[in-house]
N, C-alpha and C positions, 0 to 999 in steps of 0.2 A: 491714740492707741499705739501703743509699742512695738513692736519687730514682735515679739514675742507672742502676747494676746493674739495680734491679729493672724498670726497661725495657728492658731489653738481656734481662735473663729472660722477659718474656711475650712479647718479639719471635718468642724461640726456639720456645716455646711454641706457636706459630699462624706457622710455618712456608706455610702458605698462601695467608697475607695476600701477597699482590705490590705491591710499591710503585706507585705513581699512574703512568702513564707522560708522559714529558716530550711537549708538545705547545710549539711554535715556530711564531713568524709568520718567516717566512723569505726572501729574494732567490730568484725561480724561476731564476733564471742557476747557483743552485748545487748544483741538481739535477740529477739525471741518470738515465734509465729503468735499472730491472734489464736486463740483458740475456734475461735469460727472461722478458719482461713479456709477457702474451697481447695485446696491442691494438697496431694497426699506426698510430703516433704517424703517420703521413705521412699519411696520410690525413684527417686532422682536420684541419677546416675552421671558418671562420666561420659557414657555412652547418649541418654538423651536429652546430654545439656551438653553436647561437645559445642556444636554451634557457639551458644553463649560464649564457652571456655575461648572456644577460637578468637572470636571477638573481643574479648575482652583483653585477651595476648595481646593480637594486633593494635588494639587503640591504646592499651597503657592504661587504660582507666574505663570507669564505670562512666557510661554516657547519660544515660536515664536514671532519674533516683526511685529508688523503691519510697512508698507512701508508708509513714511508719505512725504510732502514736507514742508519748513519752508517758513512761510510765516508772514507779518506784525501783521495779528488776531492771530499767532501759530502755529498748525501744521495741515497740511492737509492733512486728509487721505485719502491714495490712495488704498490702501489694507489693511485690518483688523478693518472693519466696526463693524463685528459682536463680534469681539473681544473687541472692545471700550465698544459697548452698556453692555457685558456682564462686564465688570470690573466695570461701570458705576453703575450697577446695584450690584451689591456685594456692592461697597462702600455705598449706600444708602441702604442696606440690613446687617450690622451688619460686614461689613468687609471694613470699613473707611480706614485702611492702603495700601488696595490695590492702585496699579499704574499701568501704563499704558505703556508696553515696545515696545519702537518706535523707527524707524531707519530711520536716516534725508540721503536723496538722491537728489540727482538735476537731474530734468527729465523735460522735455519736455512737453507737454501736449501727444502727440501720441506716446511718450515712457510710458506713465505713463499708456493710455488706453490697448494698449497690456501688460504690466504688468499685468493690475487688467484681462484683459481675461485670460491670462494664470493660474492664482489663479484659478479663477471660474470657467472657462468654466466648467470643468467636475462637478462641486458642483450639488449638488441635490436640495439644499435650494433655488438656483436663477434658477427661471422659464424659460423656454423653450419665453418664452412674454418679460420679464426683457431683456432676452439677446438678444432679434430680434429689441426691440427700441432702445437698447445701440448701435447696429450694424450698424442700420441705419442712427442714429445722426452722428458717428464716421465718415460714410461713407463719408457724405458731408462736415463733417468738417476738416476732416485730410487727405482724398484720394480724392480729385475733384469728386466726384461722380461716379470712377473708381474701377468699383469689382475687374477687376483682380491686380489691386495693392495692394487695400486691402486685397484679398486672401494670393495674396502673402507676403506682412509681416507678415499676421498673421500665416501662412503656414498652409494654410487648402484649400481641395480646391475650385474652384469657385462656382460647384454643389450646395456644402454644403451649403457655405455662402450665393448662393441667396435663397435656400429656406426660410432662417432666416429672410432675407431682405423681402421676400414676404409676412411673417410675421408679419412684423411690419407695412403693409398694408392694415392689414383688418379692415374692415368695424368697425368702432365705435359701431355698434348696436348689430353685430356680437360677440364682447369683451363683453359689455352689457350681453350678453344674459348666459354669463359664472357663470356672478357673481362673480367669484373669477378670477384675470387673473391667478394666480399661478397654474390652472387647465388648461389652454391652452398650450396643447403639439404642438411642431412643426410636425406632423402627421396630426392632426387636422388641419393646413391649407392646408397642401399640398393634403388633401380627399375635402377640399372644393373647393381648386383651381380651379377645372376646372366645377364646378358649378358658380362660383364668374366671371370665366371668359366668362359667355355667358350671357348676357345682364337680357334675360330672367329667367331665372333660379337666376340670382344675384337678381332681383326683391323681389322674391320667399324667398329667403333668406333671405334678409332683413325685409321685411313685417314679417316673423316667427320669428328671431329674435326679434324683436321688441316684439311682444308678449311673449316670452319666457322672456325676461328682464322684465316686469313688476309682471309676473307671479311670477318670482323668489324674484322680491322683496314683493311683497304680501305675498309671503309662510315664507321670512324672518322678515318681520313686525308679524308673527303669532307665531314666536318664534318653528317653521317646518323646516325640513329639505331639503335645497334644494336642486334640482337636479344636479345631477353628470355630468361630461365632458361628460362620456358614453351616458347619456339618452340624453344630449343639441343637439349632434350630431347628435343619432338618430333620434330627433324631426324634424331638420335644413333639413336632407336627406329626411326623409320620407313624408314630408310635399310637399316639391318640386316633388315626383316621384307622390302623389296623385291627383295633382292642372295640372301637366305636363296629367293627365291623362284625368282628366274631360275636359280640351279643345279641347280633339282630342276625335269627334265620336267612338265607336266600336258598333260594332257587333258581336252577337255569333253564329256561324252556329255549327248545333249539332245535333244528328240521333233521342234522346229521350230527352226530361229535365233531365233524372239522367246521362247521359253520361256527358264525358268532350266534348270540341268542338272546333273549331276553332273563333279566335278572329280576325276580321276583321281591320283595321285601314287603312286609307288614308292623305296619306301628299301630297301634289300637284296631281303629275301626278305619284304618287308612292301607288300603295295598298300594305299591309304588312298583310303578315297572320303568326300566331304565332297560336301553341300547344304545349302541354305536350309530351315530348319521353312516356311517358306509355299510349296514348289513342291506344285504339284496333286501328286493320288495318281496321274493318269494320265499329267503327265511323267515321275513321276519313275520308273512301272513300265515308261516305254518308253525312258530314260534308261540304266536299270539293266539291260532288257534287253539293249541295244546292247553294254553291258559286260561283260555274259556271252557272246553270242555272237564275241563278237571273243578274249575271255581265256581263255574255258572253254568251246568250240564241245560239246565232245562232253558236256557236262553240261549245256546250255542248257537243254532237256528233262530 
């Protein structure tokens, strides 16, 4: 057997050797995003990619390579978007010899989506929003519509992933009402879930969204600052707890006007009385009185 054969033999052999993969310093002009890439290129800025920029000053060169695939237009990248834009931008900023260090792989489309999750997920830069619509597109296009398949390639588990999924189901007016999506935390839906999920209270919601969006952009066209995740939510709750309130009668039974009292309310055939733990025992026994003579005259006694 000749020099030759007999490496062609042990190649066979160890079938899971993988060749070295090709890594390219490259023209960022001849790239071009996945269309399924989770991060929103428009967004990127000199401001929240200064770091990268800095770095990349400092060292001369690209350290890590973006994951690209080769395609007829060039290269498409699968991972190191923000990488691109920042090189992109150096070369149109006084550092023309920069390139663009790329590593050609042959993937799949659903190997290439869990690839770029596993980069990001934990990033700070891609919104809690970015990763709930990437989740869900993924969902149908690569798992039949099947969370726990999905969970499980991605190895996370199902909890997790449907909160993301639920995510990426809110209300249009709702996102609206943010202004920025990169301010919607996955927290923030799972607090509105279960207002989003009663009809009424979804109503609620929407209507104050709606409002809150228009608001935000009038405070934006003023060149104002607008409202934070914190105050949106607040508005979105507390709007609903006040509207939930004025449909249901109350009443206040109470010993004097300065005391506290009790609060009457009726839902069908259900009365609900609520107080304060700090009312005296002797408001609230003449409070409670008041409530039975007036409700239950002939069992007062």
């Amino acid at each position: 057997m000749n020099q030759h054969t007999d490496f062609t033999a042990r190649r066979s052999v160890f079938p899971f050797r993988k060749p070295r993969e090709a890594r390219h310093l490259v023209d960022p002009a001849l790239c071009h995003l996945w269309p399924r890439h989770n991060r929103d290129y428009a967004r990127l800025n000199p401001e929240n990619c200064a770091d990268l920029i800095d770095g990349l000053k400092a060292q001369g060169k690209q350290e890590f390579p973006a994951i690209v695939r080769e395609t007829r237009k060039g290269y498409e990248i699968i991972t190191g978007a923000r990488r691109h834009w920042a090189v992109t931008w150096l070369r149109a900023n006084g550092h023309p010899d920069f390139q663009y260090l790329v590593e050609v792989r042959t993937l799949t489309d659903e190997q290439a989506f869990r690839l770029a999750d596993i980069e990001n997920r934990h990033r700070k830069d891609i919104s809690d929003y970015e990763r709930a619509r990437d989740y869900a597109q993924a969902l149908a296009e690569y798992y039949n519509g099947k969370q726990k398949d999905m969970a499980r390639a991605l190895e996370v588990s199902a909890t997790w992933l449907s909160r993301y999924l639920y995510m990426a189901k809110l209300p249009e007016e709702v996102i609206a009402a943010f202004s920025d999506t990169t301010q919607i935390k996955e927290a923030h839906a799972r607090a509105l879930k279960p207002l989003l999920d009663n009809p009424k209270t979804a109503r609620l919601i929407v209507e104050t969204a709606t409002r809150l969006a228009a608001e935000q952009d009038e405070t934006a066209n003023k060149g104002e600052k607008i409202l934070d995740a914190a105050r949106v939510m607040a508005r979105l709750r507390n709007a609903t707890k006040r509207r939930i309130q004025k449909t249901k009668p109350i009443k206040i039974y109470r010993r004097t006007s300065e005391d506290e009292g009790i609060a009457f309310r009726k839902s069908g055939s259900t009365l609900k009385l609520e107080f304060s733990d700090e009312i005296s025992r002797a408001a609230l026994g003449e409070a409670f009185r008041q409530f039975m003579e007036e409700h239950f005259p002939s069992r007062a006694r």
